[in-house]
N, C-alpha and C positions, 0 to 999 in steps of 0.2 A: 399711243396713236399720235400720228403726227396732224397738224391743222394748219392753215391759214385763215384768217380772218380778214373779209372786204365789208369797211363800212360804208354803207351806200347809201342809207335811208336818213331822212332828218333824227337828228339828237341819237343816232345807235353810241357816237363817241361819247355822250354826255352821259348817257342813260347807260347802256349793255358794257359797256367798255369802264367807264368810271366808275361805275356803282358795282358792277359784279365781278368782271374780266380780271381788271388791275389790281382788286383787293384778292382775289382769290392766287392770282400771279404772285401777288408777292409774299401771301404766308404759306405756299407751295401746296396751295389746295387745289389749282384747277384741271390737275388730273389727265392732261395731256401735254403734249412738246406742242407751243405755238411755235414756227418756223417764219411766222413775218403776219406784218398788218398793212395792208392797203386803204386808202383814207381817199372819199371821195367828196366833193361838195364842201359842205361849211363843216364836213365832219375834221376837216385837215386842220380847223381852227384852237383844238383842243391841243393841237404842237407849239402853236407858238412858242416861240423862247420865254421863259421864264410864267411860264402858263403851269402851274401847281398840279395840274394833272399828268401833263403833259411830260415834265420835267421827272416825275414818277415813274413815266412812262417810257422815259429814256436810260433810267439806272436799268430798270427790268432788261429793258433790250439788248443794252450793253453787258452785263450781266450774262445773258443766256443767248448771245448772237443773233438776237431775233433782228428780222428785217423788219424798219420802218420804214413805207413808200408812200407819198402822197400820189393825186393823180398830176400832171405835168399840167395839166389845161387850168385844173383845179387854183394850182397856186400864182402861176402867172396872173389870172384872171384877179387873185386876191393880193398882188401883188408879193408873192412868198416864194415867187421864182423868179433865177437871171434866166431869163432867154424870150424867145417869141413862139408865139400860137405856131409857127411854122415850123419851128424845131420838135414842136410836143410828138414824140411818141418816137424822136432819134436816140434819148439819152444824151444828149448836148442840153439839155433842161435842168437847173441845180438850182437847188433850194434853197431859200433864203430868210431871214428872221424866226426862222423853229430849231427847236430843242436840239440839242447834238446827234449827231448820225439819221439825222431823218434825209432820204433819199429823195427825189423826184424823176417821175418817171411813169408810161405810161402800161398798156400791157404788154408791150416784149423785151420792157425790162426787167417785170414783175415773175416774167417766165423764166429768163435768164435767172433773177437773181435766187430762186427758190429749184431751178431746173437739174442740178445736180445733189440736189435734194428733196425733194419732192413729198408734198403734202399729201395723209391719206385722204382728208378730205379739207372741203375749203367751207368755211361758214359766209354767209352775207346776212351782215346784221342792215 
């Protein structure tokens, strides 16, 4: 089964993601294909560069071509994107001080970047 993961809810990145997700991703126990992870709110915080989970979270990806997307509004706001509120949701939004390959972008990049491969379902942590 293929999945995508949107973390939406306070601490899912800290909690569902770090403590279960990422250990289980990486000794090849989680049992499905993640196909990409969307990061919303303070959950985007867990990319920062050189952030120990984070950076875990980046071999994985790299690793298994998963997509990592913040939200575009998200990271501006926390200043972890080049661009303005006005561009959020063109893909002219690029991400800034997080972990390698992490994306920015809002939902019709998200659909783009998973749409010629397509999740059987999508989790919202």
């Amino acid at each position: 089964m293929k999945v995508a993961y949107i973390f939406r809810n306070n601490m899912a990145s800290t909690f569902q993601l770090a403590t279960m997700i990422l250990p289980q991703l990486e000794t090849n126990t989680h049992l499905v294909n993640v196909l990409g992870m969307f990061f919303f709110d303070d959950n985007i915080n867990i990319l920062r560069a050189n952030d120990p989970v984070g950076e875990r979270l980046a071999k994985i990806a790299k690793e298994k071509g998963m997509l990592l997307m913040v939200c575009d509004q998200c990271a501006v706001r926390r200043n972890l994107a080049e661009g303005t509120f006005e561009q959020c949701g063109s893909g002219e939004v690029k991400a800034k001080g997080l972990v390698d390959g992490v994306q920015a972008g809002c939902f019709p990049q998200l659909y783009s970047a998973l749409g010629s491969n397509p999740p059987d379902q999508v989790i919202t942590l």
